[in-house]
FIVEXVO-503333 format. One record per residue: residue in one letter; x, y, z of N, C-alpha, C in turn; residue number from 0. Coordinates in pm, 1 decimal, padded with zeros to 6 digits. Layout:
<pavexs>
A;X;Y;Z;X;Y;Z;X;Y;Z;NUM
...
</pavexs>
This chain:
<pavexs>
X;-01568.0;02446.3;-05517.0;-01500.3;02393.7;-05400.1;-01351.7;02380.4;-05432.0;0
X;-01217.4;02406.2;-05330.9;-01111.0;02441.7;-05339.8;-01057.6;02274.9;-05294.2;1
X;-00986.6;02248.0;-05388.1;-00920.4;02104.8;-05329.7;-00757.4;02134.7;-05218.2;2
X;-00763.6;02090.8;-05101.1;-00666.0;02079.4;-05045.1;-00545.1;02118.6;-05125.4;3
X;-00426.7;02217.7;-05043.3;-00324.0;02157.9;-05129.0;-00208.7;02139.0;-05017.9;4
X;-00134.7;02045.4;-05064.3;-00018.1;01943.3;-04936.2;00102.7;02002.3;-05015.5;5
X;00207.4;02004.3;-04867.6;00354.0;01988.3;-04902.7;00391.5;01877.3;-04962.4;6
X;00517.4;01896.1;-05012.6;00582.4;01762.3;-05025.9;00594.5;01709.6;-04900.7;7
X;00624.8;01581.2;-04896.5;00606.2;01505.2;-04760.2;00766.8;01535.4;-04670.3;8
X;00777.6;01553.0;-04573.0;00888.8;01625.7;-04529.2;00924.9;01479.2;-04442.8;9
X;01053.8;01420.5;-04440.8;01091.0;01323.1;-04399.0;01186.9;01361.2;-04259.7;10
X;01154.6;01340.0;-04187.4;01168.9;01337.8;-04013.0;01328.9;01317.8;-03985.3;11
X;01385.5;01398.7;-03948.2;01532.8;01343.0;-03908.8;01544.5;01242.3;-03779.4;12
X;01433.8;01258.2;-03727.4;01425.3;01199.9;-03581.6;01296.6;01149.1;-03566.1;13
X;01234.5;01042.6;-03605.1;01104.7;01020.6;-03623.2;01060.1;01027.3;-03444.8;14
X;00906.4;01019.2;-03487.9;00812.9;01045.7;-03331.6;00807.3;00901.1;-03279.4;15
X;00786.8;00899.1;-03151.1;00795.0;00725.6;-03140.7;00597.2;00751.3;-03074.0;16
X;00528.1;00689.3;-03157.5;00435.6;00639.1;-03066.5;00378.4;00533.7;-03054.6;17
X;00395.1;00457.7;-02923.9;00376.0;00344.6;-02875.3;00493.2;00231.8;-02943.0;18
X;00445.1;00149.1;-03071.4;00511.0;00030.7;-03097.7;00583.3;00094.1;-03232.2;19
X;00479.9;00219.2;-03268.5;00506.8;00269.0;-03415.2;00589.6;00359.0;-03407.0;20
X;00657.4;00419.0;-03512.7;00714.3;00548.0;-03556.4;00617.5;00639.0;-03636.7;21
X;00660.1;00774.3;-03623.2;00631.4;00825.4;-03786.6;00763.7;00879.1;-03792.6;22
X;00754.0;00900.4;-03928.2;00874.3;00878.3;-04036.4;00865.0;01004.2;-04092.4;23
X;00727.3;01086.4;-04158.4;00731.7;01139.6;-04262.3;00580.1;01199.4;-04242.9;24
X;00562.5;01314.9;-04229.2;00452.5;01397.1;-04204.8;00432.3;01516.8;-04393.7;25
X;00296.3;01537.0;-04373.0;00272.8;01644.9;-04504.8;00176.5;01731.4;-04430.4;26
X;00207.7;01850.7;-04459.3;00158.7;01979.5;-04441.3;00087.3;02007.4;-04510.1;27
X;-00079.7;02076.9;-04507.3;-00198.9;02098.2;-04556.9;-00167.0;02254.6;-04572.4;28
X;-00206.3;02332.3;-04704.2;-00216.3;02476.3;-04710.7;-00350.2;02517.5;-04605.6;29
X;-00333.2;02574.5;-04464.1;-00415.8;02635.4;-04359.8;-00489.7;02713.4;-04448.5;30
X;-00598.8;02718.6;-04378.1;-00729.4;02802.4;-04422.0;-00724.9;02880.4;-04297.3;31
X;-00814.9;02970.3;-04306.3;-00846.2;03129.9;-04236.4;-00810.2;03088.0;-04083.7;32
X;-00946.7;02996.9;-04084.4;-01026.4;02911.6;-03969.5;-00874.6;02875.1;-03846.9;33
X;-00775.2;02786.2;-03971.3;-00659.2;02750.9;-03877.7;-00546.2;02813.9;-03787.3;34
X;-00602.3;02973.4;-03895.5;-00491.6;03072.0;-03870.6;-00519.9;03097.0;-03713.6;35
X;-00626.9;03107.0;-03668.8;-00716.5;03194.3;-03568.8;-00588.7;03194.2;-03447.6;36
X;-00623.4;03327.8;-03415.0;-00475.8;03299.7;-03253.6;-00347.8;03341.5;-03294.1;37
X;-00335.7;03311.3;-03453.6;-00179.6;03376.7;-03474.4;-00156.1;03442.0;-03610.1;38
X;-00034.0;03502.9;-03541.1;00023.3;03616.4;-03657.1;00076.0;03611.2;-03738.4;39
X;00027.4;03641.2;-03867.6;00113.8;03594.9;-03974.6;00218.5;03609.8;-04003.7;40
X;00302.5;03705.2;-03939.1;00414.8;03775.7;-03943.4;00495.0;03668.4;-03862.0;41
X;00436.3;03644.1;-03795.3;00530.8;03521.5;-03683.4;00537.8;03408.2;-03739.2;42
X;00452.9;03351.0;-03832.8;00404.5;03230.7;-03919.3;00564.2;03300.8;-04016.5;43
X;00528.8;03332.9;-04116.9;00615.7;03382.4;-04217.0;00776.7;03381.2;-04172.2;44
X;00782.6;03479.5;-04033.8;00915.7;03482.8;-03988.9;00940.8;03316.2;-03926.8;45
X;00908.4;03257.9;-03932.9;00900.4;03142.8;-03869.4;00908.7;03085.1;-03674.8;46
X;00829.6;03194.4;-03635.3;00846.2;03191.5;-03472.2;00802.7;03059.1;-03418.7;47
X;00880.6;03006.1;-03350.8;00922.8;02892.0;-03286.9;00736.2;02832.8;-03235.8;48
X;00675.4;02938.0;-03145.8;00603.7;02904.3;-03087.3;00407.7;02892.2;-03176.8;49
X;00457.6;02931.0;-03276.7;00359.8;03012.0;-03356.2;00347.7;02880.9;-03445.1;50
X;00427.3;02830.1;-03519.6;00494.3;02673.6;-03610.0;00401.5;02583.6;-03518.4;51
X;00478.0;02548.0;-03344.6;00445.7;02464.8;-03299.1;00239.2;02494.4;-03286.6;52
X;00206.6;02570.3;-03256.8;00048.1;02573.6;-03241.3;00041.0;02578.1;-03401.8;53
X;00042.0;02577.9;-03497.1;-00025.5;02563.2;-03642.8;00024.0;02334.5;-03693.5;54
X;00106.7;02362.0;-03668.1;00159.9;02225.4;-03763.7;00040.7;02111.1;-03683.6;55
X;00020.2;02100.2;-03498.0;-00094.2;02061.6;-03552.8;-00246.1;02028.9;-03608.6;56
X;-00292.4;02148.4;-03613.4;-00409.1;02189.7;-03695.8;-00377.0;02140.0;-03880.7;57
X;-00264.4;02139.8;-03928.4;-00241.6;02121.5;-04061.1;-00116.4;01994.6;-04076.0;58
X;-00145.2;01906.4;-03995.6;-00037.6;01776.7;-04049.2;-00120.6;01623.6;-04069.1;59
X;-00075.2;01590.7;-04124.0;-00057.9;01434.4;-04152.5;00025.5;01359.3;-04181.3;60
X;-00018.3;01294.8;-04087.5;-00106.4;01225.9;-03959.6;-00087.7;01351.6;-03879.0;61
X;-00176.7;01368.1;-03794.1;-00218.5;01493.7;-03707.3;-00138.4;01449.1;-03587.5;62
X;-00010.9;01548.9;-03583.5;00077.4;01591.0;-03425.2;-00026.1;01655.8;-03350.5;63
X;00042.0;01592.5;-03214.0;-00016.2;01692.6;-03044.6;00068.2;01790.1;-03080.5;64
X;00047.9;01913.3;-03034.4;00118.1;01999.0;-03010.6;00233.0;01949.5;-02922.1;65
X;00255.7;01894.5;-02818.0;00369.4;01808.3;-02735.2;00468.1;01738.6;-02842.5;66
X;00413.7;01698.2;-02927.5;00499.6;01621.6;-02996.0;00588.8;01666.5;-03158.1;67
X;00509.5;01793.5;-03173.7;00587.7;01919.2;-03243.7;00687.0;02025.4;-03109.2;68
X;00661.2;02021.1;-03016.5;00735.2;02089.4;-02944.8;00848.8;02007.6;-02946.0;69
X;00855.8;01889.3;-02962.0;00946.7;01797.4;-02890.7;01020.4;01784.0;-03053.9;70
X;00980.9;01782.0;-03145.8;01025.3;01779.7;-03280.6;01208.3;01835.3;-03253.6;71
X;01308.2;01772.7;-03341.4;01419.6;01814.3;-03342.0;01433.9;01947.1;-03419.9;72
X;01538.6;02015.2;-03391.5;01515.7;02142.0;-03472.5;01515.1;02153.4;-03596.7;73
X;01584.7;02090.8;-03716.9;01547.4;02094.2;-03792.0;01457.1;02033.8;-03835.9;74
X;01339.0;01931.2;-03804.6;01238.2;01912.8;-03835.6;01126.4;02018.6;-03844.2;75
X;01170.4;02110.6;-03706.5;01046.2;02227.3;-03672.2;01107.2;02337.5;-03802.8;76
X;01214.3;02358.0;-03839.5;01278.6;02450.5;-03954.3;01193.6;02421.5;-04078.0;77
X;01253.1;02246.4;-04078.8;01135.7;02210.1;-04224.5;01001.0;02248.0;-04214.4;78
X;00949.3;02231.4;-04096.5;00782.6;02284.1;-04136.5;00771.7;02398.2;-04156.3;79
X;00812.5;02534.3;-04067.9;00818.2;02673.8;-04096.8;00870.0;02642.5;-04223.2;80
X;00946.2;02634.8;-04281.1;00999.6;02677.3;-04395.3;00902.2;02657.6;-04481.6;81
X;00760.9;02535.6;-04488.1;00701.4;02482.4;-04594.6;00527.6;02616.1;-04561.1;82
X;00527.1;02621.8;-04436.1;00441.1;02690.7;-04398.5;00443.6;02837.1;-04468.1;83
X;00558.4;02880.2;-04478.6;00629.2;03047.3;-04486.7;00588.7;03046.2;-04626.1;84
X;00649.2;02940.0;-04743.2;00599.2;02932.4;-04883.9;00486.2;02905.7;-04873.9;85
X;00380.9;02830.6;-04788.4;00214.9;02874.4;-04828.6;00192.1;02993.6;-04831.7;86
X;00210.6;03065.6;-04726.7;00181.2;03215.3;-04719.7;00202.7;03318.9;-04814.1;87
X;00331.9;03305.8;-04865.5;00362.1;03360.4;-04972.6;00382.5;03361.0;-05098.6;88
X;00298.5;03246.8;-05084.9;00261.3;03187.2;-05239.8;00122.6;03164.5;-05307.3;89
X;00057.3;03255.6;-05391.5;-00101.2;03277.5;-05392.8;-00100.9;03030.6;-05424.9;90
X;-00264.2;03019.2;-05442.3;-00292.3;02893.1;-05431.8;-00242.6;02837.5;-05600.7;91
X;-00254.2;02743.0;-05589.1;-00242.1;02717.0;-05740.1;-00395.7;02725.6;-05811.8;92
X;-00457.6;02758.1;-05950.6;-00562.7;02767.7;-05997.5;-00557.8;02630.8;-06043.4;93
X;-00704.9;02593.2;-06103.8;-00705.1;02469.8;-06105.0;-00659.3;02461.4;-06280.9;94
X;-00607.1;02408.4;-06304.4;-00566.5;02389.1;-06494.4;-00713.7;02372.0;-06600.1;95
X;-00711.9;02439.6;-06675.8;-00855.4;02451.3;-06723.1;-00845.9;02344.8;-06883.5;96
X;-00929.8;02271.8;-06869.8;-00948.2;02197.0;-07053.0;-00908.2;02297.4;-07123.8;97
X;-00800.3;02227.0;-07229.7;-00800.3;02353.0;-07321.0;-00976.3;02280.0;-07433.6;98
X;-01057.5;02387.9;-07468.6;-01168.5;02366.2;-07519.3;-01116.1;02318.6;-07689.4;99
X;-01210.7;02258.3;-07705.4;-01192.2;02194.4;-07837.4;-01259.1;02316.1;-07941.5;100
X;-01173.7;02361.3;-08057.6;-01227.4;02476.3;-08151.0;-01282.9;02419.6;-08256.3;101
</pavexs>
């Protein structure tokens, strides 16, 4: 079994207001197949505006509406493509193996 792997936590230039709360600071999950479904990786990678907003929220925490990544300031939506683009093009990390005792 493959353990999750997260961005660094990307800190909000413009936090979300909901209700009494804010968020502040969202982390991005490395997407699996399943999340990709519907879009192109090429648009993912190039970082297409509309492509970001339908993935970030299938893969954030705390989990965005899509409304509320649309509404994201621009460089917030930059920071996520940008963290998304290095999953893609970055194989997973392997897991570090015991070195065995000789």
């Amino acid at each position: 079994m493959t353990h999750p792997i997260y961005s660094a936590p990307i800190e909000l230039a413009q936090p979300i207001k909901r209700g009494q709360t804010e968020v502040k600071e969202i982390t991005l999950r490395r997407p699996g197949s399943g999340e990709l479904r519907g879009l192109k990786l090429a648009d993912l990678v190039q970082g297409d505006v509309n492509a970001v907003i339908r993935l970030v929220p299938r893969i954030s925490q705390p989990t965005l509406l899509e409304q509320e990544v649309a509404a994201l300031d621009a460089y917030d939506l930059t920071r996520c493509a940008d963290e998304i683009a290095v999953f893609l093009q970055t194989p997973p990390q392997k897991p570090t193996e015991e070195a065995s005792p000789e």
